[in-house]
N, CA, C and O atoms as CSV, one atom per row, in Angstrom:
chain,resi,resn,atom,element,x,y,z
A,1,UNK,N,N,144.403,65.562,101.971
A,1,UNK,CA,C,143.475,64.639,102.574
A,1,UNK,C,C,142.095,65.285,102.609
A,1,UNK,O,O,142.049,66.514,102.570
A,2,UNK,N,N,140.861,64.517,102.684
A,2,UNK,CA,C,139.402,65.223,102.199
A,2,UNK,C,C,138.802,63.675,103.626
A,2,UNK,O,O,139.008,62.465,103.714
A,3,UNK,N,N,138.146,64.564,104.329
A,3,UNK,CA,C,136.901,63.530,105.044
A,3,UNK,C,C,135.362,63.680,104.630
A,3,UNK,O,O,134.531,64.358,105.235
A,4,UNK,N,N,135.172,63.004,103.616
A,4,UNK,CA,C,133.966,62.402,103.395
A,4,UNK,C,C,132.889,62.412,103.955
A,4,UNK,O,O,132.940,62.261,105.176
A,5,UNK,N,N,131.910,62.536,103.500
A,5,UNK,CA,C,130.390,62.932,104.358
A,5,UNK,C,C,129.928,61.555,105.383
A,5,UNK,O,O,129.271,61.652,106.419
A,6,UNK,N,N,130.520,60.145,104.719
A,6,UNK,CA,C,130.385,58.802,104.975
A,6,UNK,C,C,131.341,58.433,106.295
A,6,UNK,O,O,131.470,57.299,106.757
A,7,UNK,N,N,132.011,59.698,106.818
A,7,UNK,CA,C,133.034,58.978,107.773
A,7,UNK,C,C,134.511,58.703,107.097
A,7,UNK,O,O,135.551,59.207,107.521
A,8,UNK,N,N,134.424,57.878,106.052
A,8,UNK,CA,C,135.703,57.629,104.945
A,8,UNK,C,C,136.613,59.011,104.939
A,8,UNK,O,O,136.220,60.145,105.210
A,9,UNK,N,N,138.127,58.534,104.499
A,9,UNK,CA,C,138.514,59.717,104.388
A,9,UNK,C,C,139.422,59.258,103.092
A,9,UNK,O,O,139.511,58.103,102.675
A,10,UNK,N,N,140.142,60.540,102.493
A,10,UNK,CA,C,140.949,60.263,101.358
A,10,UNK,C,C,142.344,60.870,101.014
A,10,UNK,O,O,142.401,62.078,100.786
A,11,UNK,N,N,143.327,60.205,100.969
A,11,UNK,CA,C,144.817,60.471,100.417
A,11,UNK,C,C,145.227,59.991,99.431
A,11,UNK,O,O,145.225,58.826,99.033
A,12,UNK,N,N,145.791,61.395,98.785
A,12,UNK,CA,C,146.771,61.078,97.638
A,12,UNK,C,C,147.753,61.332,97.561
A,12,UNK,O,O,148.214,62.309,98.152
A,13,UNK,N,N,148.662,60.322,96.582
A,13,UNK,CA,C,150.015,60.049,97.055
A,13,UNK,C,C,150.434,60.144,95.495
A,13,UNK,O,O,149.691,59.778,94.584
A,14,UNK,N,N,151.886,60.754,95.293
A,14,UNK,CA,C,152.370,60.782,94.024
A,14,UNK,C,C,153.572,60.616,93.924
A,14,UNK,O,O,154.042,60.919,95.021
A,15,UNK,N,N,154.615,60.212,93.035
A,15,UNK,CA,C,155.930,60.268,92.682
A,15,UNK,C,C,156.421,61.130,91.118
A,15,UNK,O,O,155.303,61.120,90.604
A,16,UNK,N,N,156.914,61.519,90.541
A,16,UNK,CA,C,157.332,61.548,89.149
A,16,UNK,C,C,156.617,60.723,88.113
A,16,UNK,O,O,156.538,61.248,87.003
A,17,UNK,N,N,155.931,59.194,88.308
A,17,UNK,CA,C,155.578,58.463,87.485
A,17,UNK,C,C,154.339,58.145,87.707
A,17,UNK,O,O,153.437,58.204,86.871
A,18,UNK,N,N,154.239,57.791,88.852
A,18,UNK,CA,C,153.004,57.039,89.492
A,18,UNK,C,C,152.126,57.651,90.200
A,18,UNK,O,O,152.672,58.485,90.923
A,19,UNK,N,N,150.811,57.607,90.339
A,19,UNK,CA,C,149.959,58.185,91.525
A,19,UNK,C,C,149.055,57.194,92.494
A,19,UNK,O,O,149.084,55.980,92.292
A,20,UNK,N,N,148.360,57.683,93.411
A,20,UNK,CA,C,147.382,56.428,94.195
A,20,UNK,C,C,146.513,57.840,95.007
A,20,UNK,O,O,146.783,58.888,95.593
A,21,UNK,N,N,145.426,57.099,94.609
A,21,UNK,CA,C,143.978,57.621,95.594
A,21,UNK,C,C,143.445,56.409,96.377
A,21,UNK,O,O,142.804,55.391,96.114
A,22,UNK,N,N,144.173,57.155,97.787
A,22,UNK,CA,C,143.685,55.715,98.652
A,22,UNK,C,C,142.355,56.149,99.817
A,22,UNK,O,O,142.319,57.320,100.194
A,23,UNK,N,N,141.559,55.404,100.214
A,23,UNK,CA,C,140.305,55.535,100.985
A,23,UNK,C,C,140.492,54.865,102.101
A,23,UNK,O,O,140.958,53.727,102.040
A,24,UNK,N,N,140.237,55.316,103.045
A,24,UNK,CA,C,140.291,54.197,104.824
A,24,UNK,C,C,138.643,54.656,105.250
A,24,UNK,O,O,137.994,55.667,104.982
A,25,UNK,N,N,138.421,53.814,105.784
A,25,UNK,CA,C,137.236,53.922,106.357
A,25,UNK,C,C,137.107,54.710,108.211
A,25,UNK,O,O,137.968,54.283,108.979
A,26,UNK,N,N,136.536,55.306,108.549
A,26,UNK,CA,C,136.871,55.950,109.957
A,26,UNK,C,C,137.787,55.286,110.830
A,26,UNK,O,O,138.582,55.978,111.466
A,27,UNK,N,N,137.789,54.262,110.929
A,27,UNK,CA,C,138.846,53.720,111.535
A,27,UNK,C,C,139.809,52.725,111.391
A,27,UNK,O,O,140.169,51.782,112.095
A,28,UNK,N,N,140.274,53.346,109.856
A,28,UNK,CA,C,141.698,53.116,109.407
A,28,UNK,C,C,141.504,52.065,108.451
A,28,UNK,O,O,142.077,52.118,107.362
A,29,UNK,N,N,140.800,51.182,108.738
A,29,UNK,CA,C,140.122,50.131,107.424
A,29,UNK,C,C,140.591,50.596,106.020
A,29,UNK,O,O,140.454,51.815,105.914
A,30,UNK,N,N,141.035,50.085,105.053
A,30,UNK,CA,C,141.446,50.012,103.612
A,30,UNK,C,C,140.054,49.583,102.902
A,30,UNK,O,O,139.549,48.461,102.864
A,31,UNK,N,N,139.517,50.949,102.280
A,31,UNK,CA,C,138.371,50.631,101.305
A,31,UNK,C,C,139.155,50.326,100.266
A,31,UNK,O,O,139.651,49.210,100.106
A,32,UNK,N,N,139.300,51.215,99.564
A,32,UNK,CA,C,140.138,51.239,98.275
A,32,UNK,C,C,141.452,52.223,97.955
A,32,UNK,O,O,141.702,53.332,98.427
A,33,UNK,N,N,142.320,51.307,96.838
A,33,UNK,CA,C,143.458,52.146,96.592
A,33,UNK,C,C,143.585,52.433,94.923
A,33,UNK,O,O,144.357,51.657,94.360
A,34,UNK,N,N,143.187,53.047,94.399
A,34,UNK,CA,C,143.200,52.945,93.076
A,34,UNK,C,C,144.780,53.658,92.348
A,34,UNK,O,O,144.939,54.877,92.290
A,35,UNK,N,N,145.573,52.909,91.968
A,35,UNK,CA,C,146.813,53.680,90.806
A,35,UNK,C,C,146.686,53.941,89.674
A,35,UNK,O,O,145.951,53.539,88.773
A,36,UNK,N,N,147.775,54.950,89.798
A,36,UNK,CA,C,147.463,55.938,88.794
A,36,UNK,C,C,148.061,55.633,87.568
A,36,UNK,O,O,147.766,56.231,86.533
A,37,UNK,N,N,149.152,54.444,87.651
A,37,UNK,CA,C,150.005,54.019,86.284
A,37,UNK,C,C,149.066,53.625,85.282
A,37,UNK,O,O,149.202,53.992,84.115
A,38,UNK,N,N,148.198,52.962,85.631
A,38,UNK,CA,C,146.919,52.474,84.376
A,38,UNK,C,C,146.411,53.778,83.634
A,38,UNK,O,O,145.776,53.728,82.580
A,39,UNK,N,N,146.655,54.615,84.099
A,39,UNK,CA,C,146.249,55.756,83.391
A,39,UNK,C,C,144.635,56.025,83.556
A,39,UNK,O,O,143.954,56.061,82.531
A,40,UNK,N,N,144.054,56.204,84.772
A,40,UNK,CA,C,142.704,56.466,85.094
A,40,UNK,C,C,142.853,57.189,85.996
A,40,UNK,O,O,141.768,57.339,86.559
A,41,UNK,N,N,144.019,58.020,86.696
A,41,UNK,CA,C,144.328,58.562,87.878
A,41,UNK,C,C,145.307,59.887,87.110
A,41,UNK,O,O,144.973,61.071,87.145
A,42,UNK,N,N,146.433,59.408,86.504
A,42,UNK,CA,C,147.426,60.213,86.181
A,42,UNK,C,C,147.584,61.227,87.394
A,42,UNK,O,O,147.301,62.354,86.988
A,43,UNK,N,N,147.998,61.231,88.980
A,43,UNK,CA,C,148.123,61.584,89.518
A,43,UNK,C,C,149.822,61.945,89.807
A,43,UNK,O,O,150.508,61.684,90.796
A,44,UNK,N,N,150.155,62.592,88.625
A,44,UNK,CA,C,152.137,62.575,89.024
A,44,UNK,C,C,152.394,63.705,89.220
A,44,UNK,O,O,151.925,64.662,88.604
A,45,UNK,N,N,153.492,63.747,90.469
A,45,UNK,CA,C,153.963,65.090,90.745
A,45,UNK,C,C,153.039,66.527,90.593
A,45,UNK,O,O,153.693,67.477,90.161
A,46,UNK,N,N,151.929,66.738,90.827
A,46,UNK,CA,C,150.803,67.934,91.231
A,46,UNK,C,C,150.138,67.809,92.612
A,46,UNK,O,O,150.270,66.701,93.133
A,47,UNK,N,N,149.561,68.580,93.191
A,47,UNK,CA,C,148.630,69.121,94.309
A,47,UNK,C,C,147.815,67.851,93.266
A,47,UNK,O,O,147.931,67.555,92.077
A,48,UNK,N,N,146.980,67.331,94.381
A,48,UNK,CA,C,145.553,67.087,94.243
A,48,UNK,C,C,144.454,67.668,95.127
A,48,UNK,O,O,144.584,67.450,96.331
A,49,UNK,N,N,143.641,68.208,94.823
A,49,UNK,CA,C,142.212,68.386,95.735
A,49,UNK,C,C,141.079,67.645,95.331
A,49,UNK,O,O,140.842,66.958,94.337
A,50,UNK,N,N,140.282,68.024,96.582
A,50,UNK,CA,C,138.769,67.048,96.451
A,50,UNK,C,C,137.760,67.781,96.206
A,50,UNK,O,O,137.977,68.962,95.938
A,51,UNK,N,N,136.585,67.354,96.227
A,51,UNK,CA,C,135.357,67.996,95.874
A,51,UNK,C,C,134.508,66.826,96.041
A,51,UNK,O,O,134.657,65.723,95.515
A,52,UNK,N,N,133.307,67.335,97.099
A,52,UNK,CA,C,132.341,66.074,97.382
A,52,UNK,C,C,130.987,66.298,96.931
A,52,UNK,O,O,130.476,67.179,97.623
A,53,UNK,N,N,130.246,65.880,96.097
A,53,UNK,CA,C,129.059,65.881,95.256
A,53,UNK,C,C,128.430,64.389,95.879
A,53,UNK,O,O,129.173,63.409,95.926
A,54,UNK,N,N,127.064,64.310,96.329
A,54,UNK,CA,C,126.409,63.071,96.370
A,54,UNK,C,C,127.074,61.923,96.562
A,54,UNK,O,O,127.656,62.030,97.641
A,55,UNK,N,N,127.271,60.964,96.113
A,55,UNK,CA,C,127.990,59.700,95.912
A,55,UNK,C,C,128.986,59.779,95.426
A,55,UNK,O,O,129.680,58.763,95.394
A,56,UNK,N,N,129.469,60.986,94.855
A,56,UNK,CA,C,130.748,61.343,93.783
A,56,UNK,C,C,131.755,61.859,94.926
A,56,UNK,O,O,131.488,62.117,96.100
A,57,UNK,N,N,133.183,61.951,94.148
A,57,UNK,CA,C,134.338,62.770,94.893
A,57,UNK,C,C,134.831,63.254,94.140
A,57,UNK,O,O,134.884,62.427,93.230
A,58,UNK,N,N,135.431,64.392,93.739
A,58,UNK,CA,C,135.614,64.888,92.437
A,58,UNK,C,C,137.522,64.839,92.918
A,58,UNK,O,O,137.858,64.799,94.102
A,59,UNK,N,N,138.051,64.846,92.325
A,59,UNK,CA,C,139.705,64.393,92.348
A,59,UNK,C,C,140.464,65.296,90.976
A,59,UNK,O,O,140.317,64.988,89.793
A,60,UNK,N,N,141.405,66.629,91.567
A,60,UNK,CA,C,141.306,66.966,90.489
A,60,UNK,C,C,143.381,67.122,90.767
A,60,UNK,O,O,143.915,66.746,91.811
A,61,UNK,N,N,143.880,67.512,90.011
A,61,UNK,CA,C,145.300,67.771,90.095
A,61,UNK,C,C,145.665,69.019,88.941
A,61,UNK,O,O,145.062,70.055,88.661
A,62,UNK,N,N,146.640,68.558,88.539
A,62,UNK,CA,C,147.267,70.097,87.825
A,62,UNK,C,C,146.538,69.971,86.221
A,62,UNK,O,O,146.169,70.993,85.641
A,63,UNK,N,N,146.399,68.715,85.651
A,63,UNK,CA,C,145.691,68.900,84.279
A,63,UNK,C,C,144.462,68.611,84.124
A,63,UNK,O,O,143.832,69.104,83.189
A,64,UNK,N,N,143.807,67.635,85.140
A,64,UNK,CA,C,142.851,67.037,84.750
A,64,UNK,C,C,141.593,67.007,86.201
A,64,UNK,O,O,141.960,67.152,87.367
A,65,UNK,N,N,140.353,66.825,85.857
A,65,UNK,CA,C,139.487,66.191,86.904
A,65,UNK,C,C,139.034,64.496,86.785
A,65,UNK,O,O,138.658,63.952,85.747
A,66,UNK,N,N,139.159,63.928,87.949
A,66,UNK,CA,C,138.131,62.464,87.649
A,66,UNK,C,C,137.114,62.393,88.753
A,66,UNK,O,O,137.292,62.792,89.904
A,67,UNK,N,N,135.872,61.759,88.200
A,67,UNK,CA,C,135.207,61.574,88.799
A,67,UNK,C,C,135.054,60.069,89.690
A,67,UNK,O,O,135.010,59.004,89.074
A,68,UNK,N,N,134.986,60.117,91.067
A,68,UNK,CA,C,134.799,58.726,91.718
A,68,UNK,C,C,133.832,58.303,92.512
A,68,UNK,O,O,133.351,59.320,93.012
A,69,UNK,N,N,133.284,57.379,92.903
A,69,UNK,CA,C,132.206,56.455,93.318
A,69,UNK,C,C,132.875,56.782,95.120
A,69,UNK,O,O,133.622,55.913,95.569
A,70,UNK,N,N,132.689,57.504,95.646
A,70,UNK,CA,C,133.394,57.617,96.445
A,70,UNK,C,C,132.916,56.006,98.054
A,70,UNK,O,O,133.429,55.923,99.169
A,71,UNK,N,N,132.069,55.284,97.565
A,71,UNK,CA,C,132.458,54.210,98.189
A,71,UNK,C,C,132.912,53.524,97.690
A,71,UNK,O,O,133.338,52.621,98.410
A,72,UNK,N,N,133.174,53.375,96.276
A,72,UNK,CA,C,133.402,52.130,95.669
A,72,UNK,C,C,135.002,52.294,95.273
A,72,UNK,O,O,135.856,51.419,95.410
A,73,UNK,N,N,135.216,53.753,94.699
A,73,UNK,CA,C,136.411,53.911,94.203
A,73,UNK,C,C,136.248,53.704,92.927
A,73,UNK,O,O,137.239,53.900,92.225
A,74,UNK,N,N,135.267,53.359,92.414
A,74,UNK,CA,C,135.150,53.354,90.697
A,74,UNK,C,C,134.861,54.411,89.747
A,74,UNK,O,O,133.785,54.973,89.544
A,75,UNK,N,N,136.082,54.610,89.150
A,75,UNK,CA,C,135.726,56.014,88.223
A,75,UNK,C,C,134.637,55.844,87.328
A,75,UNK,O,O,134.521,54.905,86.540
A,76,UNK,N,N,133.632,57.038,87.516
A,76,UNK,CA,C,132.805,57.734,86.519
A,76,UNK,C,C,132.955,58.308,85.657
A,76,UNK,O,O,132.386,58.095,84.587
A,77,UNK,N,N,133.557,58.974,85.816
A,77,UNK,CA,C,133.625,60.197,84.641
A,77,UNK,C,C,135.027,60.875,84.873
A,77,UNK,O,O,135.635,60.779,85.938
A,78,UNK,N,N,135.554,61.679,83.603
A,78,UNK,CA,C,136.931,62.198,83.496
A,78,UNK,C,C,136.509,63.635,82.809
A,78,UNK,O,O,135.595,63.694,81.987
A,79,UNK,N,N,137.138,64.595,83.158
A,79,UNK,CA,C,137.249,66.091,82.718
A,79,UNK,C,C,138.434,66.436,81.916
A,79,UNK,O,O,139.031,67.397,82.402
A,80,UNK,N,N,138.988,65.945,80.803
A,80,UNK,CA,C,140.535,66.024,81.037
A,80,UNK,C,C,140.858,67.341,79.956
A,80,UNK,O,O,141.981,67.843,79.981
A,81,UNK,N,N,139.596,67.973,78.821
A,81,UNK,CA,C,140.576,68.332,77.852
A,81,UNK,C,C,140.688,70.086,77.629
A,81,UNK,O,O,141.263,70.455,76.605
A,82,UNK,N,N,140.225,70.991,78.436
A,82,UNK,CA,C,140.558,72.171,78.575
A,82,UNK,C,C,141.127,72.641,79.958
A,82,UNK,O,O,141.344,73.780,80.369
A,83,UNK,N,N,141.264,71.696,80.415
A,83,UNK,CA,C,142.180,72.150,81.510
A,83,UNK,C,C,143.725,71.834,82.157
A,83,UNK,O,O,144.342,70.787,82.357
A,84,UNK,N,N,144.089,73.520,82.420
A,84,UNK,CA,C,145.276,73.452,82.948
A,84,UNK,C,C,145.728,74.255,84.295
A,84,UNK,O,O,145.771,75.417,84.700
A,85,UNK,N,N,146.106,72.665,84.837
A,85,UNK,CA,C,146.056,73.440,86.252
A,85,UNK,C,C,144.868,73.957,86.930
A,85,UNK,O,O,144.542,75.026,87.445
A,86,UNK,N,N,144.323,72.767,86.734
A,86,UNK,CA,C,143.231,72.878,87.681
A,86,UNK,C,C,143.237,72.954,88.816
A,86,UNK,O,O,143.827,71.996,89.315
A,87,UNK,N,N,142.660,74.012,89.892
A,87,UNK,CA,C,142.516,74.346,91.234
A,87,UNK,C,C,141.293,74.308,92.005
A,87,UNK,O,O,141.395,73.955,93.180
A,88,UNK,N,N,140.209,74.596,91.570
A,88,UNK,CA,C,139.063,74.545,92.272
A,88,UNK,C,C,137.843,74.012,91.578
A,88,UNK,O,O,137.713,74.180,90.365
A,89,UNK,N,N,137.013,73.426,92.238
A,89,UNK,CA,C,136.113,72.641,91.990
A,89,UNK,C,C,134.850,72.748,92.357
A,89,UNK,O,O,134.951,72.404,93.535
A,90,UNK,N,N,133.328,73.064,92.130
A,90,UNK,CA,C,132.275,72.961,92.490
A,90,UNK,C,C,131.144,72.573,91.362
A,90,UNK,O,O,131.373,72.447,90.159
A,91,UNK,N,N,129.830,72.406,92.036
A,91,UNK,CA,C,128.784,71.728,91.518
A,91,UNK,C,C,127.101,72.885,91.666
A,91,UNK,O,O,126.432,73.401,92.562
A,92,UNK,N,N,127.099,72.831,90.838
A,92,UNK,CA,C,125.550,73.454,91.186
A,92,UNK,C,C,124.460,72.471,91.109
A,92,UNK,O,O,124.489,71.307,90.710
A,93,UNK,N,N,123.357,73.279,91.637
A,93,UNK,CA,C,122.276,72.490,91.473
A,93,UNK,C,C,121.567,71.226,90.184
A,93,UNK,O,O,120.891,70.198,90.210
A,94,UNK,N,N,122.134,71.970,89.321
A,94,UNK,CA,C,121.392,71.153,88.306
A,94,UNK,C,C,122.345,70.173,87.845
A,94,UNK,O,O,121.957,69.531,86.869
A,95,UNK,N,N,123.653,69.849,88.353
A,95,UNK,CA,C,124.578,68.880,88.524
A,95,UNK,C,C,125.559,69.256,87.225
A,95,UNK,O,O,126.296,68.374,86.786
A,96,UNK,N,N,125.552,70.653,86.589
A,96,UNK,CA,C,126.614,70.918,86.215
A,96,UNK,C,C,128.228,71.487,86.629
A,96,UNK,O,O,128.181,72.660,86.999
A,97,UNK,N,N,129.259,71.054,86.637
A,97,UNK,CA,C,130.551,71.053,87.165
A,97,UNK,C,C,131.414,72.127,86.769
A,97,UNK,O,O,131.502,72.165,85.542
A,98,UNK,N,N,131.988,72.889,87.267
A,98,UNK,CA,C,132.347,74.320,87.322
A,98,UNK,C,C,133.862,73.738,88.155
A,98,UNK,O,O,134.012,73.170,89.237
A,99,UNK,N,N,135.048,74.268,86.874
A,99,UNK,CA,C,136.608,73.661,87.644
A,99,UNK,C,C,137.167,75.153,87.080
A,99,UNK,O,O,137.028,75.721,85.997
A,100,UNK,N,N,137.693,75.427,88.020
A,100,UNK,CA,C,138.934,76.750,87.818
A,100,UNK,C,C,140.176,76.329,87.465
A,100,UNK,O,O,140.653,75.373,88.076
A,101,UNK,N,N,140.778,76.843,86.617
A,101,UNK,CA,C,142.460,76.791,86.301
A,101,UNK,C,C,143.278,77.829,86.199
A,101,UNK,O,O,143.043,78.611,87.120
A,102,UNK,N,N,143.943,78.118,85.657
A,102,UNK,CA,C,145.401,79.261,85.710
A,102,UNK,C,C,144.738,79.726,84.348
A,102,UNK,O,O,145.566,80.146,83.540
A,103,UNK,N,N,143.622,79.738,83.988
A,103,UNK,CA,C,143.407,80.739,82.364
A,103,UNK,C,C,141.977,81.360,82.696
A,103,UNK,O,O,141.654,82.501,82.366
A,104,UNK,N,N,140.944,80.237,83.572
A,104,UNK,CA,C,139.204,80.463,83.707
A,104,UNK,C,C,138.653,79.769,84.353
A,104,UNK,O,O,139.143,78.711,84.746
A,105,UNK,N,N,137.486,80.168,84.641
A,105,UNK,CA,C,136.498,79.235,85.049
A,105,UNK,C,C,135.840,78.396,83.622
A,105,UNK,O,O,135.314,78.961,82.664
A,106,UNK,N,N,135.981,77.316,83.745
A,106,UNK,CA,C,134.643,76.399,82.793
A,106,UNK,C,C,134.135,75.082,83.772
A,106,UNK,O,O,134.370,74.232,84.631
A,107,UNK,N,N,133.088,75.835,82.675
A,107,UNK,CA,C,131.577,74.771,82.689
A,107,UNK,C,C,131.976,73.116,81.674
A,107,UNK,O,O,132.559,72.890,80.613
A,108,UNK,N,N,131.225,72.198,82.808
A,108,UNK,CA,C,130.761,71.128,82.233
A,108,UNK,C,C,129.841,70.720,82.532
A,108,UNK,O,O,129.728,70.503,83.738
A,109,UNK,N,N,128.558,70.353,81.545
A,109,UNK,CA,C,127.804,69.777,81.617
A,109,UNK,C,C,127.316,68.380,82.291
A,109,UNK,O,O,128.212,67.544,82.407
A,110,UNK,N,N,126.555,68.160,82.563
A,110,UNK,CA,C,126.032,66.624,83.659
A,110,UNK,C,C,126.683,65.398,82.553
A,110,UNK,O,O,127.033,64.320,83.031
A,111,UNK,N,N,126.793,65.620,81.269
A,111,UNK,CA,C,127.733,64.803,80.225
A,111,UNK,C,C,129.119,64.731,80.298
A,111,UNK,O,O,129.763,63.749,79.926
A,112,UNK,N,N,129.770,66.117,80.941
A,112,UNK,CA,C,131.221,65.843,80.940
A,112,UNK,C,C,131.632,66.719,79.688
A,112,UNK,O,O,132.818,66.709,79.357
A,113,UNK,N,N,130.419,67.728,78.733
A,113,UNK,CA,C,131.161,68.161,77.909
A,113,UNK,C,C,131.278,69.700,78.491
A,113,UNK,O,O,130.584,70.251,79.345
A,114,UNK,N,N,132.407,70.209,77.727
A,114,UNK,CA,C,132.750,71.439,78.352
A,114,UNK,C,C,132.040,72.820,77.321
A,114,UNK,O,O,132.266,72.895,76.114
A,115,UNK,N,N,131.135,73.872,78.118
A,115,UNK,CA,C,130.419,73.988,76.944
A,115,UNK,C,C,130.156,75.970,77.692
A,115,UNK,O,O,129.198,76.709,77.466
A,116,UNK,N,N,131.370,76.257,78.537
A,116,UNK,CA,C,130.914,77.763,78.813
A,116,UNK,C,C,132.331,77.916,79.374
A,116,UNK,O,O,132.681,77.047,80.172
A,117,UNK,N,N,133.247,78.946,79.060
A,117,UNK,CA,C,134.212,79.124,80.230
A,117,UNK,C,C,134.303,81.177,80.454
A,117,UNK,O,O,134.140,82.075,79.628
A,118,UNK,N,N,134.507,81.197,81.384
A,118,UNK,CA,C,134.539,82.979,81.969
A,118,UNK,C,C,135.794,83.129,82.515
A,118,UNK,O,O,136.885,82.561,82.465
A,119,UNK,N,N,135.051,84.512,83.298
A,119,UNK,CA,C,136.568,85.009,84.007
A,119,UNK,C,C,137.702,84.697,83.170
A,119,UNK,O,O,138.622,84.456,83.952
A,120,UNK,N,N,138.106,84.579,81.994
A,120,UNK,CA,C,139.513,84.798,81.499
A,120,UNK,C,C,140.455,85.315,82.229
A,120,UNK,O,O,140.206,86.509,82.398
A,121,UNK,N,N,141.586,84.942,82.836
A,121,UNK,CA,C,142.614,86.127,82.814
A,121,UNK,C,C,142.879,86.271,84.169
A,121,UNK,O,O,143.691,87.006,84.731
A,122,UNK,N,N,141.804,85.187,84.777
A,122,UNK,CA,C,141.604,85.828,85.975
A,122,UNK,C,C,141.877,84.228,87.292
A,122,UNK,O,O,140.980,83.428,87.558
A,123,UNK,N,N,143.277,84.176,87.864
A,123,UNK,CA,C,143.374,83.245,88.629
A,123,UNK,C,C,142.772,82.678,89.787
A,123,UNK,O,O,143.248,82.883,90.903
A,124,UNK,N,N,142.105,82.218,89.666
A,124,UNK,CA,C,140.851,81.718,90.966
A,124,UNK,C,C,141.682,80.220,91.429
A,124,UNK,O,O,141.840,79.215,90.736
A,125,UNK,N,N,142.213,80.518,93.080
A,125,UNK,CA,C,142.504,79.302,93.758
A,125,UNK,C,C,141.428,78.656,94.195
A,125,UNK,O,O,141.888,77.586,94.593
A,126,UNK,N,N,140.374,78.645,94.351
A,126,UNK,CA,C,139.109,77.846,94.844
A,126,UNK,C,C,137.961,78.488,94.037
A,126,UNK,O,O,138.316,79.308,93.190
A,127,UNK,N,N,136.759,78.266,94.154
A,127,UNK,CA,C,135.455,78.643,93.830
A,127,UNK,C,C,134.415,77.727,94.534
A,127,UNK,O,O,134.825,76.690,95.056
A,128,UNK,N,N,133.245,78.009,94.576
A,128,UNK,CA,C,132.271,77.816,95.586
A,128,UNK,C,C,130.611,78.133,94.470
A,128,UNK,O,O,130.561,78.651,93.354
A,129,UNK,N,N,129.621,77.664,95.207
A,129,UNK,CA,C,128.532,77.750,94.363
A,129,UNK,C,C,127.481,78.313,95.601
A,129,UNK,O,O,127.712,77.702,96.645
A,130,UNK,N,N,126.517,79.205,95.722
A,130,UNK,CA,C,125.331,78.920,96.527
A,130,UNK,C,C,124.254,78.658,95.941
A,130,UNK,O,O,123.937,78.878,94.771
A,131,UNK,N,N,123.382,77.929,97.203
A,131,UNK,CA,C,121.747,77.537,96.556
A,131,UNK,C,C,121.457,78.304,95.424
A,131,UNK,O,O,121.335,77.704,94.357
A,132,UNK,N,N,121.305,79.692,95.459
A,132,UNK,CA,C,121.378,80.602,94.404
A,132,UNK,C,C,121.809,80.654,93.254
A,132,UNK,O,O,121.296,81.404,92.424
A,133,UNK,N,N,122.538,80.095,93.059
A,133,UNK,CA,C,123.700,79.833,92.027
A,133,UNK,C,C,124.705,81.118,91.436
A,133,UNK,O,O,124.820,81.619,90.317
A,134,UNK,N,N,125.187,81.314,92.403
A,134,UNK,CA,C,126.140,82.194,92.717
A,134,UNK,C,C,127.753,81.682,92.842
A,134,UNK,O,O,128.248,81.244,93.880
A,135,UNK,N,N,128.373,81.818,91.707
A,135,UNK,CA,C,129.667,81.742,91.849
A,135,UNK,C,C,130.534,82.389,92.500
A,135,UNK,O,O,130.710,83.587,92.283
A,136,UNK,N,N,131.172,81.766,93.340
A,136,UNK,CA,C,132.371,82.810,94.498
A,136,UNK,C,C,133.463,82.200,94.300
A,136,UNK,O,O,133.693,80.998,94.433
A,137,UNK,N,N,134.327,83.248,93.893
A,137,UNK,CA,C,135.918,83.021,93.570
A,137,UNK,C,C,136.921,83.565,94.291
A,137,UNK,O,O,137.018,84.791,94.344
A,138,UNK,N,N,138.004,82.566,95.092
A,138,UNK,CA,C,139.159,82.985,95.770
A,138,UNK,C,C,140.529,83.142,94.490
A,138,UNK,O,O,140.969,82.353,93.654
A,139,UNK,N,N,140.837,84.397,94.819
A,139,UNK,CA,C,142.374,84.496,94.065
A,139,UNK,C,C,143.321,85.382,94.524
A,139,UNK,O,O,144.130,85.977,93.811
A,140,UNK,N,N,143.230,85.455,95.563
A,140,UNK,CA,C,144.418,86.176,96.534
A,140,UNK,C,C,144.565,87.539,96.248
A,140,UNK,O,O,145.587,88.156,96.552
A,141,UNK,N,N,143.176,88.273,95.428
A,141,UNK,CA,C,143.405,89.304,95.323
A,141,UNK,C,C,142.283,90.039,95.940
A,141,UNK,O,O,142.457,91.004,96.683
A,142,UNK,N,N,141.008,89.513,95.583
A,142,UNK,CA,C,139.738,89.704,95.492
A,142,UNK,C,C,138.698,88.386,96.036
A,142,UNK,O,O,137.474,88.501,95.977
């Protein structure tokens, strides 16, 4: 579950087949429920986490990131093709997107293309950005 800068908050729900990213408004109200069978979610059987950027919510699970309208619930944008097992999520200033997985950190561009990845080798459960633009990486070791 992720509470939103707007009050809104967000749960995701999965089975073997199916997924749902659902939104309530502070007091319990049904914004939106978007499923995952259409294949714009693919939310099956993984962890999901959040990530809150501006108007965006970043929604990521074990293969993939999507991007959402976080009042509207309407996907923007999708991250889907170098990542595995995706775990952590952040944004820098210049609105490029930085997702950790079980191999690296990579970069995507404000386009969605993927165009830098580091740390090889090296398992990062979260990551973080400052004003600075300073990458900080959790991996249970360091």
């Amino acid at each position: 579950m992720k509470i939103l800068s707007n009050g809104n908050f967000l749960i995701s729900q999965s089975d073997n087949t199916n997924g749902f990213l659902v939104s309530f408004d502070s007091t319990g109200n049904l914004v939106y429920a978007i499923d995952g069978s259409v294949g714009a979610t693919a939310f099956t059987a993984s962890d999901v986490s959040f990530a809150e950027a501006g108007n965006d919510v970043y929604v990521m699970n074990s293969s993939s990131t999507r991007v959402y309208n976080k009042t509207t619930g309407a996907l923007n944008h999708r991250y889907d093709p170098t990542l595995i097992n995706a775990l952590g999520i952040a944004r820098d200033t210049l609105g490029n997107t930085y997702v950790s997985d079980t191999t690296a950190i990579k970069r995507f561009d404000t386009t969605g293309f993927f165009d830098l990845g580091f740390a090889g080798g090296v398992l990062m459960y979260d990551i973080d950005i400052d004003s600075n633009g300073i990458i900080y990486g959790y991996n249970r070791v360091n």
